[in-house]
RONUMAR-767099 format. One line per 8 residues: their letters; for each residue x, y, z of C-alpha. Coordinates in steps of 0.001 Angstrom, whole numbers. Example, Ala and Ser with C-alpha at 12.3 -4.5 7.8 and 13.67 -1.06 7.14 Angstrom:
AS	12300/-4500/7800  13670/-1060/7140 $
//
This chain:
XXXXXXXX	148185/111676/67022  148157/108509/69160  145867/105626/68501  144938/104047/71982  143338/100393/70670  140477/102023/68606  140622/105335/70715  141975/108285/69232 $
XXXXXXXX	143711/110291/71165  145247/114029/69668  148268/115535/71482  148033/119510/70572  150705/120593/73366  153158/118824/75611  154507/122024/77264  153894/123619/80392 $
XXXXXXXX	153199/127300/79609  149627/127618/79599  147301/129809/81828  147126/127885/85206  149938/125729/84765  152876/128365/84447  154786/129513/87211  152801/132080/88246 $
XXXXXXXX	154242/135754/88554  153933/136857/92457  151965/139512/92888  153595/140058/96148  157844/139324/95211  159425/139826/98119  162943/141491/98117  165157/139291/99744 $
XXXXXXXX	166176/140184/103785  166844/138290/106863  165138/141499/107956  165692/139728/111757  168685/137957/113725  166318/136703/116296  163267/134648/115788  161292/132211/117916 $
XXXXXXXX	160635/129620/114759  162204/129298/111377  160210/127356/108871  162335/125956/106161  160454/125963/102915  157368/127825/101358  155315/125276/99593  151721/125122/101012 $
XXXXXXXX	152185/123129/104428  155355/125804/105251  153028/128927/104408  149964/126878/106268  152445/126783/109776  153259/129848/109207  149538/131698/108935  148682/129181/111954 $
XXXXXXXX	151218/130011/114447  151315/133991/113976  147258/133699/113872  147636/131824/117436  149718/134520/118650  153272/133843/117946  155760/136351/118019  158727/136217/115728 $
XXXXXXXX	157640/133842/113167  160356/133393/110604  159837/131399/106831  162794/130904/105069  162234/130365/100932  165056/129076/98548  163266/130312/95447  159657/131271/95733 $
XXXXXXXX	156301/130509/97287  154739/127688/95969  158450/126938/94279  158854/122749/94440  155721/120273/94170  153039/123257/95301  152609/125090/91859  151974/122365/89403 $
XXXXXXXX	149786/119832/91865  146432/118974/90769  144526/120688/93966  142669/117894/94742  140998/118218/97888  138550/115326/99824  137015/114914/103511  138054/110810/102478 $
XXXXXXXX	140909/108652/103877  141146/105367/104757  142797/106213/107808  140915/107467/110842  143173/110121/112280  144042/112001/109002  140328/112235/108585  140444/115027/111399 $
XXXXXXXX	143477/116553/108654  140736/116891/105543  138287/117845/107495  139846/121128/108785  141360/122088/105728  138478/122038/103903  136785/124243/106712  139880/126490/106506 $
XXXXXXXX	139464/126679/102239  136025/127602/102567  136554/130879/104488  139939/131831/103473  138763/134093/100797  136884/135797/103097  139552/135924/106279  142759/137544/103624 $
XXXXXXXX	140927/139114/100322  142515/136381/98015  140580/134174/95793  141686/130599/96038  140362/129213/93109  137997/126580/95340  135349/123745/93327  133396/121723/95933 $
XXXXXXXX	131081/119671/93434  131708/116789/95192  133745/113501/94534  132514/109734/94081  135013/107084/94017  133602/104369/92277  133264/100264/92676  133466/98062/89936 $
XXXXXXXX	133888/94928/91550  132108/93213/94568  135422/93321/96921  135436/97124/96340  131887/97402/97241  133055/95514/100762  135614/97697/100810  132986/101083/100327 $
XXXXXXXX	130799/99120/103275  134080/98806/105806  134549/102618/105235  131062/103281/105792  131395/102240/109541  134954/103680/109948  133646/106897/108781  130126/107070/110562 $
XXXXXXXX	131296/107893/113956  133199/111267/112387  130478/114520/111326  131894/114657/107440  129284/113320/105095  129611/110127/103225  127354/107980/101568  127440/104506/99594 $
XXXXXXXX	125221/105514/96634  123196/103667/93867  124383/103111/90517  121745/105313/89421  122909/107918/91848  126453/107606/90774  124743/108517/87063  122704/111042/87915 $
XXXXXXXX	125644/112579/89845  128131/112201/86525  125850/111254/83787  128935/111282/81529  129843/107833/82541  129495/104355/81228  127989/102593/83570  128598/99018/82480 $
XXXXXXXX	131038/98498/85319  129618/100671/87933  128308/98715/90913  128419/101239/93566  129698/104840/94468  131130/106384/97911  130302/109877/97895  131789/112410/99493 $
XXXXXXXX	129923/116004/99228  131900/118964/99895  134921/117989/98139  136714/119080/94920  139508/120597/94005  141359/124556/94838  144025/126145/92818  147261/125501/94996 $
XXXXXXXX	149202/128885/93698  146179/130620/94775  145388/128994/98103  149328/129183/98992  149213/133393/98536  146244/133021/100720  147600/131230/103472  150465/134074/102917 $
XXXXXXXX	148613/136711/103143  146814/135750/106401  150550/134894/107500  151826/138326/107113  148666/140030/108344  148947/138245/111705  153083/139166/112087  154823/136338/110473 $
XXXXXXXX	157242/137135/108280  158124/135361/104663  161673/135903/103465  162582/134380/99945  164497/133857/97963  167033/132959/100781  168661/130069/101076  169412/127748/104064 $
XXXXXXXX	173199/127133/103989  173690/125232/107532  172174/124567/110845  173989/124688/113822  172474/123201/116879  173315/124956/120312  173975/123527/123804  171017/124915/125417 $
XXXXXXXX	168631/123583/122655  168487/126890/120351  169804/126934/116447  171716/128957/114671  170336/129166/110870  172854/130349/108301  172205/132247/105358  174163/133807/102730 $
XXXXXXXX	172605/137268/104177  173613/136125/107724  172654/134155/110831  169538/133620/112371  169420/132319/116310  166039/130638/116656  164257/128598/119680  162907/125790/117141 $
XXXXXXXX	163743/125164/113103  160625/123894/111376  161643/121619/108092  158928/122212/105537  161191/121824/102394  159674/119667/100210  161870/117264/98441  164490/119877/99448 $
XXXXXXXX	163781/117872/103231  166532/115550/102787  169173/118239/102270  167664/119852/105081  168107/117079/107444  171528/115901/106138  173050/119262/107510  172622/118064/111083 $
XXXXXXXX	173337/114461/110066  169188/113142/109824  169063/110766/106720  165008/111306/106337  163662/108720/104051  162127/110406/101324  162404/110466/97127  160979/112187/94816 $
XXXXXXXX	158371/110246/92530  157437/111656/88917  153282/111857/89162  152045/113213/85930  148191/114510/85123  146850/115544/81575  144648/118303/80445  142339/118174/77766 $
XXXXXXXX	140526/121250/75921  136533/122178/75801  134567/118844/75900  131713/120142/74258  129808/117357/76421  131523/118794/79678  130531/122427/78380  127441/121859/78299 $
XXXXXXXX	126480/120569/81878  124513/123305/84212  126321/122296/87179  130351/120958/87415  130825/117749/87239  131930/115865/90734  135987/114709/91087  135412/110793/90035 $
XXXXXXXX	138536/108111/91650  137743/105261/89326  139794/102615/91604  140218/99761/89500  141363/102151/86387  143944/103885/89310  142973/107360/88136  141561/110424/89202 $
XXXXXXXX	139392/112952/87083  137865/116045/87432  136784/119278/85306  138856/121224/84321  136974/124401/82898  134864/123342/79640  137529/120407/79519  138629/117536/81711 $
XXXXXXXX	141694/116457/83893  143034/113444/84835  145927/111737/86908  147173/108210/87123  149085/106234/89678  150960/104122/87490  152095/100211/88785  155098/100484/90439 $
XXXXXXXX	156910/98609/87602  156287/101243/85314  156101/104333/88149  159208/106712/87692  161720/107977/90939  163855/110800/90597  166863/108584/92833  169545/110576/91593 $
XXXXXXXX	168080/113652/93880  168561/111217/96591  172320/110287/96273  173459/113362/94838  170759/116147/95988  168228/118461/94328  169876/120366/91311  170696/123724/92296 $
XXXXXXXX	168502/126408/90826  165158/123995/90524  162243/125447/91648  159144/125530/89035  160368/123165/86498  158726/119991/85527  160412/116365/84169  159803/115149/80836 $
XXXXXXXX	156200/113492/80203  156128/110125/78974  152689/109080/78568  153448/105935/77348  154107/105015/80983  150137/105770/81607  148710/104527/78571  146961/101798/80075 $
XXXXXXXX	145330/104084/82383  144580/106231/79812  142348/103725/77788  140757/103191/81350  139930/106518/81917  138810/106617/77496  136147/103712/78329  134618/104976/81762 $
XXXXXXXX	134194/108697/80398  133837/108050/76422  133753/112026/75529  137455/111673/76460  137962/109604/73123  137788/112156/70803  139495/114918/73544  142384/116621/72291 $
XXXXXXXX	145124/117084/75007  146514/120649/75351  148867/119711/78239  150815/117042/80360  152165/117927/83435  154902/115851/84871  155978/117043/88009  158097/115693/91367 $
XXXXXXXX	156159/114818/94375  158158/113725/97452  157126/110056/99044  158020/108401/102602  157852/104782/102208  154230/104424/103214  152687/107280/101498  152290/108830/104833 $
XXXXXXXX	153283/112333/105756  156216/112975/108649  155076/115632/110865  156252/116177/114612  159345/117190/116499  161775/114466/116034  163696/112275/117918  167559/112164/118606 $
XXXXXXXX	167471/116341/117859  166364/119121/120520  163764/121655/118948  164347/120193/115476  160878/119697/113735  159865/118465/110707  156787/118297/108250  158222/116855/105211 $
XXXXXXXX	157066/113325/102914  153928/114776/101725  152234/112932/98788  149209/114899/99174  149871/118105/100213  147665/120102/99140  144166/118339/101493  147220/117950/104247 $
XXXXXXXX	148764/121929/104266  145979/123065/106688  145303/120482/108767  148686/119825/109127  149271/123715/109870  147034/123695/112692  147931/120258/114208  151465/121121/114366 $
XXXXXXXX	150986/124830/115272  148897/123488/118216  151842/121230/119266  154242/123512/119201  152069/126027/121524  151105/123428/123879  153419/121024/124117  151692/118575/123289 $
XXXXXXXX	149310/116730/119998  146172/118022/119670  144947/114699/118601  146112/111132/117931  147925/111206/114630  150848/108571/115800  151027/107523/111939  152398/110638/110467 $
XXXXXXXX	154646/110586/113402  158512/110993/111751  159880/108373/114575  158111/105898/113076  161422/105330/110885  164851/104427/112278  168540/104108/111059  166515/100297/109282 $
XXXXXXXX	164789/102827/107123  167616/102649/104374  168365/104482/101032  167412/100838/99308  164005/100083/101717  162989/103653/101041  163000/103342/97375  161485/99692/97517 $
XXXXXXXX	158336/101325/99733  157849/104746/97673  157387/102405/94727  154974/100223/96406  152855/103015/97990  152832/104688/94686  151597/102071/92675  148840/100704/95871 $
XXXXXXXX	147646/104424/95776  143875/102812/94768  144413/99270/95382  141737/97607/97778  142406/98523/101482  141698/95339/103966  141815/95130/107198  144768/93651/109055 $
XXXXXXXX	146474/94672/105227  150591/93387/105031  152727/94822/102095  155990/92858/101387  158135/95156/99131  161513/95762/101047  161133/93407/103556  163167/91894/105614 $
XXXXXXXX	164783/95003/106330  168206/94629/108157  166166/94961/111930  164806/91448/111788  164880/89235/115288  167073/86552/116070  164672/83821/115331  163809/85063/111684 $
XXXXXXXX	165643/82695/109617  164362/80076/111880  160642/80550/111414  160132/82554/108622  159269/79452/106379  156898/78237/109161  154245/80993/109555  152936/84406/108002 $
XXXXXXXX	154876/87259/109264  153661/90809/110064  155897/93997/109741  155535/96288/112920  158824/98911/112858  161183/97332/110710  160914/93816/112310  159287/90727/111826 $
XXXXXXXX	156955/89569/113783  155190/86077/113666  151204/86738/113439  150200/82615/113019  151925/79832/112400  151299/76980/109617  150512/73096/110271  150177/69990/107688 $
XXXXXXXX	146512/71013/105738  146447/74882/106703  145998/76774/103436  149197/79240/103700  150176/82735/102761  148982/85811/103068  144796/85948/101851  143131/88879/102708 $
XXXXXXXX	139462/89793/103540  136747/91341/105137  135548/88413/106532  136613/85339/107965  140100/84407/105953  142864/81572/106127  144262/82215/109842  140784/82390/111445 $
XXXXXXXX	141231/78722/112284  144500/78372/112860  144600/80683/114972  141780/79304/117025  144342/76664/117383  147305/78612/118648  144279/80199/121073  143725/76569/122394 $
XXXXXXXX	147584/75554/122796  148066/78392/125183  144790/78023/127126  145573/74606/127879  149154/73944/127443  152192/76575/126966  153073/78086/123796  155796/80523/122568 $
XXXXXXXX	156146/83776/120874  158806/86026/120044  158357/89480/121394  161741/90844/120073  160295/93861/118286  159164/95432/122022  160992/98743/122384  163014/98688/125161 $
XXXXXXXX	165292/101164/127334  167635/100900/130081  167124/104111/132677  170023/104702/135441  171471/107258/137637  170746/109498/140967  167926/111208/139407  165949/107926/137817 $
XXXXXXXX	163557/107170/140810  162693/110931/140448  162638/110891/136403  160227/108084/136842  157833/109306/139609  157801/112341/137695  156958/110372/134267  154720/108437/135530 $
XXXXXXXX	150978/108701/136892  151730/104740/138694  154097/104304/141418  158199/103699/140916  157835/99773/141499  160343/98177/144408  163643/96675/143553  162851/93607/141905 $
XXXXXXXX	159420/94520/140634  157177/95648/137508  154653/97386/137117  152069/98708/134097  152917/102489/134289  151657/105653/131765  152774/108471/130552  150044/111225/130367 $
XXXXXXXX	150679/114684/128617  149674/118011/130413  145693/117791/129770  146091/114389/131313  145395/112196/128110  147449/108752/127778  150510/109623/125463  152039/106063/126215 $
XXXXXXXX	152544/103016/128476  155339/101075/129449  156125/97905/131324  158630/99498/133989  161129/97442/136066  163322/98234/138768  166224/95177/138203  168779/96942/140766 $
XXXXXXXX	169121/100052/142969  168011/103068/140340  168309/100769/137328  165215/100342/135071  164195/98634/132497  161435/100394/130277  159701/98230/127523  156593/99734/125104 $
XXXXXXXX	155390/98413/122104  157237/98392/118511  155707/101254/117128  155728/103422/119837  159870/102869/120735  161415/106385/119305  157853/107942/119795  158458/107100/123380 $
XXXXXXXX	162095/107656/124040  161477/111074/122288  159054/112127/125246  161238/110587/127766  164470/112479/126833  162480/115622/126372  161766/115598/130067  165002/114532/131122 $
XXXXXXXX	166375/118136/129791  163272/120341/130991  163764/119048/134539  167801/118615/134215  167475/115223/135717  171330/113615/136245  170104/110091/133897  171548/108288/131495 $
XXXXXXXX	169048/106528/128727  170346/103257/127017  167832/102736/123870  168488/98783/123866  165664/97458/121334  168192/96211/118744  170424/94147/121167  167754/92839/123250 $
XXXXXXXX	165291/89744/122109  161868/88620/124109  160527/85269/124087  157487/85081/126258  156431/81481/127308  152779/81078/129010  150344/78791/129489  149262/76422/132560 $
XXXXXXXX	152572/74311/131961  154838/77373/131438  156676/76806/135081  156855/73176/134568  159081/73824/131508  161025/76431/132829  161925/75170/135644  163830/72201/133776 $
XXXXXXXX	166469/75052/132534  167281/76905/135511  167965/76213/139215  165590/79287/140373  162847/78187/142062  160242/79732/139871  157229/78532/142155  154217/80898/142779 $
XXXXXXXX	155968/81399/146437  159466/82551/145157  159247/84127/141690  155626/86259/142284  153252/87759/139702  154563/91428/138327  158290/90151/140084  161262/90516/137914 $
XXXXXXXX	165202/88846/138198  168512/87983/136735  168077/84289/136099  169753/81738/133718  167627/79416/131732  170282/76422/130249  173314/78990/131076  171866/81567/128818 $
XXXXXXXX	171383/85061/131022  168393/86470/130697  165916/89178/132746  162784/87139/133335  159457/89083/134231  156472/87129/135272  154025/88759/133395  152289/87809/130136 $
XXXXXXXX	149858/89913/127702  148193/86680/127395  146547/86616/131080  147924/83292/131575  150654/81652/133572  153934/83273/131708  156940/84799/131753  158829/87683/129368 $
XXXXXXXX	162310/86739/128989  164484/89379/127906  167976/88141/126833  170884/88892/124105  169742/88877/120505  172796/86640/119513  170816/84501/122224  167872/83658/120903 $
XXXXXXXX	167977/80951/118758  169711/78627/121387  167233/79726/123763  164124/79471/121671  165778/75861/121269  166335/74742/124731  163047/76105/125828  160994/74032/122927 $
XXXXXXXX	163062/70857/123780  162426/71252/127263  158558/71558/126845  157949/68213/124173  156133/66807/127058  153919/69120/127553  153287/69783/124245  154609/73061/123768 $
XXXXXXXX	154600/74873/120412  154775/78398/118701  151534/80850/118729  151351/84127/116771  150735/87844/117341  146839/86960/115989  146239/84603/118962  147742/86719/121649 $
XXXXXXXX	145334/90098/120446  142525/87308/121011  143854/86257/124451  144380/89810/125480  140955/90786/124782  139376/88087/126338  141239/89217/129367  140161/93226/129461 $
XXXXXXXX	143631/93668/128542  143673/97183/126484  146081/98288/124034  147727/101450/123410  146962/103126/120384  143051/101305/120553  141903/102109/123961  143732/104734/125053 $
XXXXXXXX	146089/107218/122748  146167/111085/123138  142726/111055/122360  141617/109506/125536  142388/109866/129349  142951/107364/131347  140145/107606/133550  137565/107018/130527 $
XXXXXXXX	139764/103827/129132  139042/102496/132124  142858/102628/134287  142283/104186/137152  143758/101139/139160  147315/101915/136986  146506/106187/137990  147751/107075/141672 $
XXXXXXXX	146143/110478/142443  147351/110780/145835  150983/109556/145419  153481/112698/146776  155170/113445/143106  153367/116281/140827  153772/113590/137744  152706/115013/134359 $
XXXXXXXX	149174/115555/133579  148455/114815/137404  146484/118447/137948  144306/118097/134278  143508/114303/135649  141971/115763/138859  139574/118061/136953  138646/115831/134651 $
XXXXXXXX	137343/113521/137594  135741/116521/139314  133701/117427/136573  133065/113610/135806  133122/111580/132691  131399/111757/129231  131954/108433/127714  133410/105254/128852 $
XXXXXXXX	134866/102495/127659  132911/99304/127562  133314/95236/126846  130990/94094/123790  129275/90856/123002  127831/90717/119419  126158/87748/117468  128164/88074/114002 $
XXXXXXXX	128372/85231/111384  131633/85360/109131  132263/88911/110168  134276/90136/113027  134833/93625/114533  138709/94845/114550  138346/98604/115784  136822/101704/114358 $
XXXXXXXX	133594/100688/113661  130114/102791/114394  128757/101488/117859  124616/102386/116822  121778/102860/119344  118353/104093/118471  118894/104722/114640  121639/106881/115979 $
XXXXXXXX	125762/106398/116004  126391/106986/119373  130579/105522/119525  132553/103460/118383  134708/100304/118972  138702/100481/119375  139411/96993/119326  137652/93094/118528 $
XXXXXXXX	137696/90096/117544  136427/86607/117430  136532/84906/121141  137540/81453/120937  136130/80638/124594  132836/81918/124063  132388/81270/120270  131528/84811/119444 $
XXXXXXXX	132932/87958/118400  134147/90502/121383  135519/94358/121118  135927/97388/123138  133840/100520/122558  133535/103950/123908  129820/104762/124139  127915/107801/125985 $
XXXXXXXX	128229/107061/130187  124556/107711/129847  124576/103667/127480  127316/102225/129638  125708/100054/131616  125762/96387/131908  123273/94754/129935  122769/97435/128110 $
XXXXXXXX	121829/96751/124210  123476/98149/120821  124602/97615/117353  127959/97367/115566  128555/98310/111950  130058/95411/110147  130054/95402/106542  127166/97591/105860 $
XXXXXXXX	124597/95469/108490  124206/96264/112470  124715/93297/114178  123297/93029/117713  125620/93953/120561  125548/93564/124624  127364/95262/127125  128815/92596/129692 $
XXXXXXXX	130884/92849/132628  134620/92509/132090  136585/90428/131696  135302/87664/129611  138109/85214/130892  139851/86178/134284  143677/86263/134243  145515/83265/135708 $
XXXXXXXX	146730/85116/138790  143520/86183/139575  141746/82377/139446  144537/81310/141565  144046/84243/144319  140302/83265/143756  140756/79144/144453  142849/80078/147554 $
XXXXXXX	140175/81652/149098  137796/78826/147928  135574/80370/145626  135181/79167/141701  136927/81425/139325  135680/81586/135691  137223/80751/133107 $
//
């Protein structure tokens, strides 16, 4: 017996070899065979996201589908997870991810002839404090604009719903009906069975022993019963991943964590409800709980002081032969959350526990899953990291079957995308972030949100030791990234909120120092690749729905995927003869070069690709005195005449080498200055002491969002992603239809203009107080959500807030009223024509021809 302050607490059993929770005896043991030497795609593990791809691919009509199991189905993290299953998440890609699976768990029963063992009373997460119940409001308008049900409910609802809580704390619920909770041995043989009726076939137990990649792009997959040649390998191993990946030299960031959950026996409280009780997240506690029979079950997420990782898997491997084991419980790790969960459901007090499962769930630093084909290794795909498999394994089966099929996403999901991570993503970093993400599973989600465990990593820019003490730093791919800057009186640090916070004003200041003066920011953390050889002009055209810019020029150019959505854009520069400079945002660099390199083997172009994002740092200067300082370092004549918008060149600014670009993100009067990372800081220097005249000083990532938008200036992954063509976002001045080359995604844009648009995206207005849009929000019109907004913020010119939206073409218009969701109240809205603020070259084309540009 344990005494938990005045709880009592009775531990009956500690071991794992009860009903549900043993390793299950397969109905179906299959006798191990390669039973094939040639297959079209190996999977690598049978857990539930393996089995998922599996049933998904042969259902689509794959031929020679091949899963490879060590041990046996479900063997790993599959058999002993809690099942939880929810249409929630934060997120507003992954929502698409529940959604499906739940779909898929309703009918799979009925599709193969095997119960899954599937509970949809619903689940309420619950507030207890008034930031949560922001928090519940600012998922309210992420989520409206998606056709899952959710609802903030009453107290009263919340008790009515789960009238075995104590409601003293209860200030709110978000209520999700439809999910619950499916038995994951069950569901896995399901997914199996579907698998095998549609052709695929499961081997197991049989071991991976080495991958051997071939030169034209196929693998040879070794096994002690022989060789297997397939087209694409598929790791779905589980925490086995990182032995995967290290046989074709991938270090994937991954480590196990230890997540235990306790059962109870009959409640007679719980026993005698009519109806089953809904899944309950109490997110202060940091514990879920749910029926379990006549009894109850619940798991904590533990701080990530007193969280458990298995590292030793990680430097020295899995141990052979484990495959439905469990760890050692220690519940005096969750005893805190424990006495939580004891005084928000009282009938647990006098519960007797019959079991404690402790079990190893694999983590990527941010929680997130990695799921794509991956960078740096032809026809080498992973799904692997998952801390939530069990909602993910059909989502994620269908996404990535679809990929595979068609070459390209389904749907934007760029944050489970495994290029995210790079050779920065160390052993130590990974370890850092797992324990982090574990212990934030529940902790309040704000917008705009920074976490700070493993940072700096060793990718930081060349200025970082110069102005980290000077202003708040963001994290964007390893690097860091100035988002505002401090003065004398600013309150500092990093204070988040839904509403107005500590860098709203500052920031109007950096806003103002660019507008009317010239500030600085570093841009180091831009990807950025060097393209050359006799094919590149070709590559490029071919890449590329804009023209191949001149020698000496730069252009805004995209990347569209077959159906014609907008899978990236790049800045693209031709410096010399067939030599090109690519640049693309920080989170998009190995998501990018990944795309790029794939096309440079389909079409056997004769390139070479340079990734040179590490070596290379970016200062951008702008503002209306941004040529007057310049032009004091260098003997270029950088006048409007001789150094043109969208022109680039080889300059030197005080004997320092660098590509300049005249083109800023701001819309002002700027330059990008690309130059040697060693470089920077004397650079940075020269350029600062130069400008003391005019005033110059530093502005932030914050400001130049608020510039950009005030210009029309859209951003990839808001506007336009592979959820969006480029027609609809509004780029049809960047698209050339009629130039000669067939460039991806060409043939799908000229249908989609023949049979005309659907939505559009439009340039908001709204009257807000301390609130301000940021993206994702419900756009409502008549009662009725009818879009909603990629991108806002608060416009410094015109004193009010400003975002983008995609709305029906039919509500498009100028002038044409709506409402945005902020924080649980519509706030009046009004189409207006963009931009807001014209960009610098176009007020000077405008005053040459004598007419009055606004501002």
């Amino acid at each position: 017996m344990i005494i938990v302050g005045t709880f009592q607490l009775r531990i009956f059993c500690e071991s794992v070899n009860i009903a549900k929770y043993t390793a299950h005896e397969s109905k179906d043991a299959s006798s191990p065979s390669l039973g094939k030497d040639k297959a079209d795609t190996v999977i690598i593990g049978g857990g539930c996201v393996g089995v998922s791809l599996a049933y998904h691919l042969a259902k689509a009509g794959l031929k020679d589908v091949v899963l490879l199991e060590k041990s046996e189905l479900t063997a790993g993290s599959t058999w002993h997870a809690a099942g939880l299953t929810t249409y929630f998440h934060p997120g507003i890609n992954l929502k698409k991810i529940h959604a499906y699976s739940i779909k898929l768990y309703e009918k799979l029963e009925e599709e193969t002839g095997q119960s899954v063992g599937f509970h949809q009373p619903g689940s309420i997460r619950i507030a207890s404090t008034p930031t949560r119940v922001d928090e519940f409001k600012y998922q309210m308008t992420r989520a409206g604009w998606h056709p899952t049900e959710q609802y903030l409910i009453t107290p009263e609802k919340v008790q009515e719903l789960f009238p075995l809580l104590n409601m003293d704390k209860v200030l709110a619920g978000l209520y999700n009906p439809g999910d619950g909770h499916i038995d994951p041995y069950s569901l896995t043989m399901a997914l199996a069975a579907g698998a095998r009726k549609y052709g695929a076939q499961l081997n197991y137990p049989v071991q991976v022993t080495n991958l051997n990649p071939r030169s034209d792009g196929t693998w040879e997959v070794e096994t002690p019963l022989g060789i297997i040649q397939a087209k694409r390998i598929v790791n779905t191993a589980g925490f086995w991943a990182r032995d995967i990946g290290k046989m074709i030299g991938l270090q994937h960031p991954l480590i196990p964590v230890h997540h235990q959950y306790v059962v109870t026996s009959t409640v007679p409280e719980v026993k005698a409800l009519k109806t089953e009780l809904p899944v309950i997240r109490d997110l202060e506690g940091s514990y879920y709980l749910r029926q379990e029979r006549d009894g109850l079950l619940f798991g904590p997420y533990e701080s990530e002081e007193k969280m458990k990782l298995q590292e030793s898997w990680v430097t020295n491997g899995v141990p052979p032969g484990f495959g439905k084991e469990l760890f050692e419980s220690d519940l005096d790790r969750i005893m805190e959350h424990i006495e939580a969960a004891m005084e928000m459901v009282p009938v647990l007090r006098k519960a007797d526990i019959v079991n404690t499962i402790s079990g190893p769930i694999t983590y990527s630093p941010d929680i997130l899953p990695m799921v794509g084909p991956h960078q740096g290794v032809r026809n080498y795909w992973v799904a692997i990291g998952f801390g939530y498999g069990i909602i993910h394994a059909g989502g994620m089966g269908k996404y990535l079957s679809d990929w595979i099929l068609e070459g390209e996403p389904p749907f934007d999901l760029i944050e489970v995308d495994p290029n995210r991570y790079g050779k920065w993503t160390t052993t130590q970093y990974t370890a850092a972030k797992a324990r982090e993400s574990y212990g934030f599973n529940n902790i309040v989600g704000y917008p705009k949100e920074e976490r700070f465990a493993g940072r700096p990593t060793e990718r930081t820019s060349g200025l970082y030791d110069l102005l980290k003490s000077r202003c708040s730093m963001g994290f964007h791919a390893g690097w860091e990234q100035p988002h505002w800057f401090y003065k004398p009186g600013d309150e500092t640090g990093y204070k988040p909120s839904f509403r107005r916070t500590n860098w709203f004003e500052p920031v109007g200041r950096e806003y103002k120092q660019v507008m009317e003066k010239v500030g600085v920011i570093d841009l180091s953390p831009f990807g950025k690749f060097k393209v050359k050889g006799t094919d590149s002009v070709k590559l490029l055209d071919h890449l590329f729905a804009n023209v191949v810019p001149k020698v000496g020029s730069t252009n805004i150019s995209h990347m569209l995927t077959p159906r014609g959505k907008v899978y990236a854009e790049l800045t693209v520069s031709q410096l010399y003869p067939g030599e090109f400079m690519l640049v693309t945002g920080s989170g998009s660099e190995l998501h990018d070069l990944r795309w790029i390199e794939e096309q440079i083997t389909r079409g056997g172009y004769k390139v070479e690709i340079e990734n040179m994002t590490d070596e290379m740092g970016v200062l951008s200067v702008a503002g209306p005195y941004a040529r007057q300082v310049l032009q004091k370092l260098t003997n270029e004549d950088l006048s409007d005449a001789s150094f043109k918008f969208l022109q680039c060149k080889n300059l030197k600014l005080s004997n320092i080498p660098v590509t300049a670009i005249r083109i800023s993100y701001t819309g002002e009067l700027g330059w990008e200055l690309y130059h040697r990372k060693q470089d920077s800081v004397p650079l940075y220097n020269a350029i600062m002491e130069a400008g003391q005249k005019e005033g110059i000083d530093d502005f932030g990532t914050y400001a130049l969002n608020t510039l950009r938008l005030e210009k029309g200036f859209r951003a990839w992954g808001a506007e336009m992603n592979c959820d969006t063509n480029p027609l609809e976002a509004g780029l049809e001045y960047f698209v050339k239809l009629n130039k000669a080359a067939d460039f991806t995604g060409k043939q799908a844009l000229k249908q989609i203009k023949e049979k005309g648009l659907q939505r559009r995206l439009v340039y908001l207005t709204l009257d807000t107080d301390n609130v301000d849009p940021e993206g994702n929000e419900s756009v409502w019109h008549n009662g009725k959500v009818i879009g909603n907004t990629t991108s806002g913020c608060f416009s410094y010119g015109a004193q009010q807030s400003l975002a983008f939206a995609y709305v029906p073409m039919e509500l498009s218009k100028v002038g044409q009223k709506l409402e945005v969701e902020l924080l649980g109240k519509n706030y009046p809205a009004t189409i207006i024509q963009e931009p807001l603020v014209l960009t610098e070259p176009t007020r000077m084309r405008l005053q040459r021809k004598g007419e009055s540009p606004k501002m």
